[in-house]
N, C-alpha and C positions, 0 to 999 in steps of 0.2 A: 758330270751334269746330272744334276736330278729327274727324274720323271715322276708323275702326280700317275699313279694307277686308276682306271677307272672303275666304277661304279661296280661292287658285285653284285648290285640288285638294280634291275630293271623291271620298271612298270611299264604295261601297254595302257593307257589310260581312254578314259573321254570323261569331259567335266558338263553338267553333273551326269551320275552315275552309280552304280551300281560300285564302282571302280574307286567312288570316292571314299569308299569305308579303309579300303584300302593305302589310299593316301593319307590315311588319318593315323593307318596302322604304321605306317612308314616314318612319318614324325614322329609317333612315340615312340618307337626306335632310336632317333637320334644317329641312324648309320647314315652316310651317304646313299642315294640313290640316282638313279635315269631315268627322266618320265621318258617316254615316246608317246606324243597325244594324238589320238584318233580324233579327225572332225566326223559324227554321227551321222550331221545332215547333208553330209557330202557322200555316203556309203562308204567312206576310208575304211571301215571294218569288213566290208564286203568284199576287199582286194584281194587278189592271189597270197599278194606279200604277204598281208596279214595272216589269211585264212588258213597259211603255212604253217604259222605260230598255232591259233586255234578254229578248226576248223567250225566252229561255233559260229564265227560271227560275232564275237561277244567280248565285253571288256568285263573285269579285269582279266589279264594275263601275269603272270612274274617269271623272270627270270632269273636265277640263283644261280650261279658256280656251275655252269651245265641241267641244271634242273627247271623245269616247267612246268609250272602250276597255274591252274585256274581253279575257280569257285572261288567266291568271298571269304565262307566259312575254315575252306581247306587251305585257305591263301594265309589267314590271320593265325591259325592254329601253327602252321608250320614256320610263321615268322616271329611266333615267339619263342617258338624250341630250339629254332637257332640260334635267336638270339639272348640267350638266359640270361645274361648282366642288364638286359632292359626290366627285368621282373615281370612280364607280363602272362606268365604263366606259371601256375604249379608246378612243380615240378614230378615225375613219377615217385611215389613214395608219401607224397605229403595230402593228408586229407583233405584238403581242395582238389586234387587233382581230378576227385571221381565226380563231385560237382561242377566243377570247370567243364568236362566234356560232356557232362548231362545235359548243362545249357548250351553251349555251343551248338549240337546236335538240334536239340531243341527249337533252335530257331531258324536252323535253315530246314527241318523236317516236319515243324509244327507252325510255329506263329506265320513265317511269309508263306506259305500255302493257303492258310487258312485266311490271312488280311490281303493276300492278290483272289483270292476267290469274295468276298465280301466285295472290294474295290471292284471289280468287274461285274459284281450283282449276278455270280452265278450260283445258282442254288446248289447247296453242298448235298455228298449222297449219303449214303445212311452212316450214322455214325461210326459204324461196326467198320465201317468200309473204307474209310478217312483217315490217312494217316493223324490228323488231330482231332478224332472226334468232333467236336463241333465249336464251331467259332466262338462263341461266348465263353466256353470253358478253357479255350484256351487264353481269351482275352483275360480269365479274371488268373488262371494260374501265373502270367506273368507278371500285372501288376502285384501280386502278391511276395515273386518274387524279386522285383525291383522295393518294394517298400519298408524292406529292411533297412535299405541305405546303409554307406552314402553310397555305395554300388555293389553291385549284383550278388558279388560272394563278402559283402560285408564290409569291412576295411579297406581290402586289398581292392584295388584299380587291376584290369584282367584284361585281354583284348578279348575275354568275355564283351567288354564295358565296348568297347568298338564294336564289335560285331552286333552285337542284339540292341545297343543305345543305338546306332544309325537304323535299326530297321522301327526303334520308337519312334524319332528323331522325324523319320521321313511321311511316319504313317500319319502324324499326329498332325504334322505340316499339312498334311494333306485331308486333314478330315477322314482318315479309316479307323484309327485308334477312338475312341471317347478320350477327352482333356480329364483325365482323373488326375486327382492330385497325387496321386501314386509315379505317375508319368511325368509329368509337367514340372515336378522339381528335381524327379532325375536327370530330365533335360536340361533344365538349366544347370545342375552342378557339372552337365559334360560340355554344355557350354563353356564355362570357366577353365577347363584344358588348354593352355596353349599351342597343343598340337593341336588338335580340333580347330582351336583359327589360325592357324599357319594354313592347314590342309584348303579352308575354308576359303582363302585367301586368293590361294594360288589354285583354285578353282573360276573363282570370278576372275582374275586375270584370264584364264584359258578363255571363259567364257566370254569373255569382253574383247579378244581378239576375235575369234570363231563369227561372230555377231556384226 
């Protein structure tokens, strides 16, 4: 008799989210995975069960071969290094790779700090004192480096391009980012990603049962 093994990768999810960059990450993989969907507006993440996986309260969560990871950032980095036949990383040794984690860092230690403090309209403190110095500056250092195209490090598609494209993606949706054209057509080439609407997809389904 055969048996179908299950999933080595499990996601804790909620659609939309924070979690969805992560679902985006997981199509471009192309591996098998398991969502488990949290409903938000029910507090499902507030549950013991959950709060066992991460005491946060917070989506995303992954689970790997005994391994549990949270953060966006630390979720997408560590699912490309396992997964290296997807290409989605540098690998150690190859001159992207010291770029690759410049920006990665970069956006979870600079740009969303700095566009969740904008978005809240709370007045930032001295620049000395800011992990990203000051919001404009860091708004024009990333379109600058998104405008190289056709993504972030050039050529090469990165889950760089997940990670820091959904936090353009969402900011820009929402009126935090300025519609520069430095942004607007990097959106739309991650548009054009089939995983992007796969992920996209099977978001609105969650969201359309949830509802």
């Amino acid at each position: 008799m055969t048996t179908t093994a299950s999933p080595r990768l499990k996601l804790h999810h909620a659609a939309p989210s924070r979690s969805s960059t992560v679902l985006w990450m997981l199509e471009e993989l192309g591996e098998p995975y398991e969502l488990h969907v949290l409903d938000l507006k029910k507090g499902e993440q507030r549950q013991p069960a959950y709060l066992a996986i991460n005491p946060m309260g917070k989506v995303p969560a992954l689970e790997h071969d005994g391994a549990l990871i949270t953060e966006v950032g630390a979720i997408c980095t560590y699912l490309a290094d396992a997964y290296p036949k997807a290409g989605l990383a540098p690998a150690i040794g190859d001159p992207l790779r010291g770029p690759y984690l410049r920006w990665m860092f970069f956006q979870g230690n600079c740009l969303e700090p700095a566009l969740i403090d904008r978005a809240l309209k709370r007045e930032p403190g001295t620049p000395s004192m800011m992990p990203y110095g000051d919001v404009d500056t860091t708004v024009e250092t990333v379109a600058r480096a998104v405008a190289r195209g056709p993504w972030a490090l050039g050529d090469r598609f990165t889950a760089l391009d997940v990670y820091l494209g959904s936090a353009i993606r969402w900011t820009l949706h929402f009126g935090i980012l300025p519609e520069r054209p430095e942004f607007t057509s990097y959106v739309a080439r991650l548009g054009e990603r089939p995983a992007l609407q796969r992920a996209t997809a099977k978001d609105k389904e969650i969201q359309d049962r949830q509802s």
